[in-house]
SEPATI-463219 format. One record per residue (C-alpha): residue number from 1; residue in one letter; x negated, y negated, z. Coordinates in steps of 0.25 Angstrom, whole numbers. Layout:
% residues N
<r><i>NUM</i><aa>A</aa><c1>X</c1><c2>Y</c2><c3>Z</c3></r>
...
% end
This chain:
% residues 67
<r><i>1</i><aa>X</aa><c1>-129</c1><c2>190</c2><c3>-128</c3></r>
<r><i>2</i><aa>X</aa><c1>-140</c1><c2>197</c2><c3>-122</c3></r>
<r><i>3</i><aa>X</aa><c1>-151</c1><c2>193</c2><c3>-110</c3></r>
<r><i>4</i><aa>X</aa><c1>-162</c1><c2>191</c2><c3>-120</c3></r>
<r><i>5</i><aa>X</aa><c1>-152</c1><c2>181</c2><c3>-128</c3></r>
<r><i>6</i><aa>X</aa><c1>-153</c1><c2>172</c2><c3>-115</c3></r>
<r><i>7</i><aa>X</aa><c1>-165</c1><c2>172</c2><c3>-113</c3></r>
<r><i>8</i><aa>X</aa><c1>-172</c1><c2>162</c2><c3>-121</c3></r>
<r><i>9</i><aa>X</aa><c1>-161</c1><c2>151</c2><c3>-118</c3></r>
<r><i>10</i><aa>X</aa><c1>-163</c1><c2>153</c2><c3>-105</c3></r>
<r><i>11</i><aa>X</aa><c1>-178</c1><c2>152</c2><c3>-105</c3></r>
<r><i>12</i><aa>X</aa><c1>-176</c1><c2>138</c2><c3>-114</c3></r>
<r><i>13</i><aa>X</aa><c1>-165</c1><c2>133</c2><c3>-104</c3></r>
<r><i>14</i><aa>X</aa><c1>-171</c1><c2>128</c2><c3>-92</c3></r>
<r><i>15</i><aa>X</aa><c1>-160</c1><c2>130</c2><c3>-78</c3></r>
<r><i>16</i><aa>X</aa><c1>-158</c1><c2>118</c2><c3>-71</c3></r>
<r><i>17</i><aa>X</aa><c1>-165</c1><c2>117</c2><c3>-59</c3></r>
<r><i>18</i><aa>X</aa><c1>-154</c1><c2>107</c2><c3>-51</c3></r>
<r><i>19</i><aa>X</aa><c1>-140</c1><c2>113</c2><c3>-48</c3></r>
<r><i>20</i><aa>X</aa><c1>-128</c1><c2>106</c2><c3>-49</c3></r>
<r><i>21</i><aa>X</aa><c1>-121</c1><c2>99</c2><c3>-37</c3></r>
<r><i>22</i><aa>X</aa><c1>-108</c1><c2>103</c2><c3>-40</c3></r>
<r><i>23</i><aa>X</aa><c1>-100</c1><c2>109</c2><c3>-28</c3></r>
<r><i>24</i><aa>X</aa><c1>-87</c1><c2>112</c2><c3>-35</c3></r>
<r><i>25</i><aa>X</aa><c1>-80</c1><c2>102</c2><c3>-30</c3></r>
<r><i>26</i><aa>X</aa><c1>-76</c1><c2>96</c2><c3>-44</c3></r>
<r><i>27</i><aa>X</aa><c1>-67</c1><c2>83</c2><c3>-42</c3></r>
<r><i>28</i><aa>X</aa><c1>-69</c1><c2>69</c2><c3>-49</c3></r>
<r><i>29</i><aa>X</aa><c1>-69</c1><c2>59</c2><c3>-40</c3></r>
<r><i>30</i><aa>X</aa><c1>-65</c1><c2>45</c2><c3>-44</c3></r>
<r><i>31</i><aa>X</aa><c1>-76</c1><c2>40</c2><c3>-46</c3></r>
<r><i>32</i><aa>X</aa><c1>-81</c1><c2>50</c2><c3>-56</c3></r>
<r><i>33</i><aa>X</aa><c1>-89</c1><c2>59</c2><c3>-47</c3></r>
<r><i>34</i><aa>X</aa><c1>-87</c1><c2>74</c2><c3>-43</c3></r>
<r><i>35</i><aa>X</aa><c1>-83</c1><c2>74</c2><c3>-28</c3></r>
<r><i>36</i><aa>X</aa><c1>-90</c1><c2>88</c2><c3>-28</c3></r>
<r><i>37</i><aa>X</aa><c1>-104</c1><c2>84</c2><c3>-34</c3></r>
<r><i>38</i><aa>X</aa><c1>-105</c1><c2>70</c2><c3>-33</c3></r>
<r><i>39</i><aa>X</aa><c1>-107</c1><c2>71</c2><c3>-50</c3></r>
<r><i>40</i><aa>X</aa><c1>-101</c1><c2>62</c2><c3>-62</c3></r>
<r><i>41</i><aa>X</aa><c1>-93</c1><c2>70</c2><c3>-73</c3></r>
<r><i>42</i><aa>X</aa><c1>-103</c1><c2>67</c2><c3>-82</c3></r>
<r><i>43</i><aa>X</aa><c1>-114</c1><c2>72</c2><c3>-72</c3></r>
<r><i>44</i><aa>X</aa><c1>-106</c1><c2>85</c2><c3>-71</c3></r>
<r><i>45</i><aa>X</aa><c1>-105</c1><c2>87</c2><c3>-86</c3></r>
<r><i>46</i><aa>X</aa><c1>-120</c1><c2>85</c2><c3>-88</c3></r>
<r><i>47</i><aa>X</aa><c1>-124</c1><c2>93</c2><c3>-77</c3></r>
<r><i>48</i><aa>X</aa><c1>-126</c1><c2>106</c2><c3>-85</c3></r>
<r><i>49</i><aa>X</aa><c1>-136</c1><c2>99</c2><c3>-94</c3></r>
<r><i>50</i><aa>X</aa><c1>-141</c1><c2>90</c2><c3>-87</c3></r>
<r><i>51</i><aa>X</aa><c1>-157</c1><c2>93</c2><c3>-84</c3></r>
<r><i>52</i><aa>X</aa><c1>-161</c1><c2>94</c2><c3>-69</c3></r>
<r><i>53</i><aa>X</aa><c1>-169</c1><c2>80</c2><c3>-69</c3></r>
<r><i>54</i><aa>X</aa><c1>-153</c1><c2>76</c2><c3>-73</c3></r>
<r><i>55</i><aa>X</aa><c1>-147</c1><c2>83</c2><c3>-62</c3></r>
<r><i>56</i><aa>X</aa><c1>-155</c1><c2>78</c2><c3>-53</c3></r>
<r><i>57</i><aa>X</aa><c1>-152</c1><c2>64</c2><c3>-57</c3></r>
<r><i>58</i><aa>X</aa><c1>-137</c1><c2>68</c2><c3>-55</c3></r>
<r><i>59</i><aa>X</aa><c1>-139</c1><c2>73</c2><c3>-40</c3></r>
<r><i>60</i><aa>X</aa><c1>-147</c1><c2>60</c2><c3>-38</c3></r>
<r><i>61</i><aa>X</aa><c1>-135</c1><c2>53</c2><c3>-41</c3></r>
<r><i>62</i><aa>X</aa><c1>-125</c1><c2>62</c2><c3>-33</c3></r>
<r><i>63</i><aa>X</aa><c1>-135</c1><c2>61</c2><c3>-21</c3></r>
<r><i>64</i><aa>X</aa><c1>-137</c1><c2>47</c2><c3>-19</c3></r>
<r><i>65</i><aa>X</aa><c1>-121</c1><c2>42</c2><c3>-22</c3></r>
<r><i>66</i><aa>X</aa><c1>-118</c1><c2>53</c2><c3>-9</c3></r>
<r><i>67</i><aa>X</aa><c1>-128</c1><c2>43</c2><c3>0</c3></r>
% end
């Protein structure tokens, strides 16, 4: 595949703007939660699709449970 094939999916494909908080510290916690990123499974596995207003709501939620 050449450059110019990527081209137009990468102009149709916005990047997300928020970065994910993983730290590499991948280890369940009992309680369902990475003790890395302070992220669910299922917050993990939507991550890479998940649009940025998304993945804000998602560091809200790992913010205020580390009060």
């Amino acid at each position: 595949m050449s450059q110019a094939d990527d081209e137009p999916f990468l102009e149709f494909t916005p990047l997300p703007q928020v970065a994910s908080p993983c730290i590499s510290v991948c280890r369940m916690r009992d309680d369902g939660v990475c003790a890395g990123c302070g992220r669910t499974l299922g917050e993990i596995a939507e991550w890479s699709l998940a649009s940025d207003d998304r993945r804000r709501a998602i560091l809200d939620r790992i913010s205020g449970s580390r009060l």
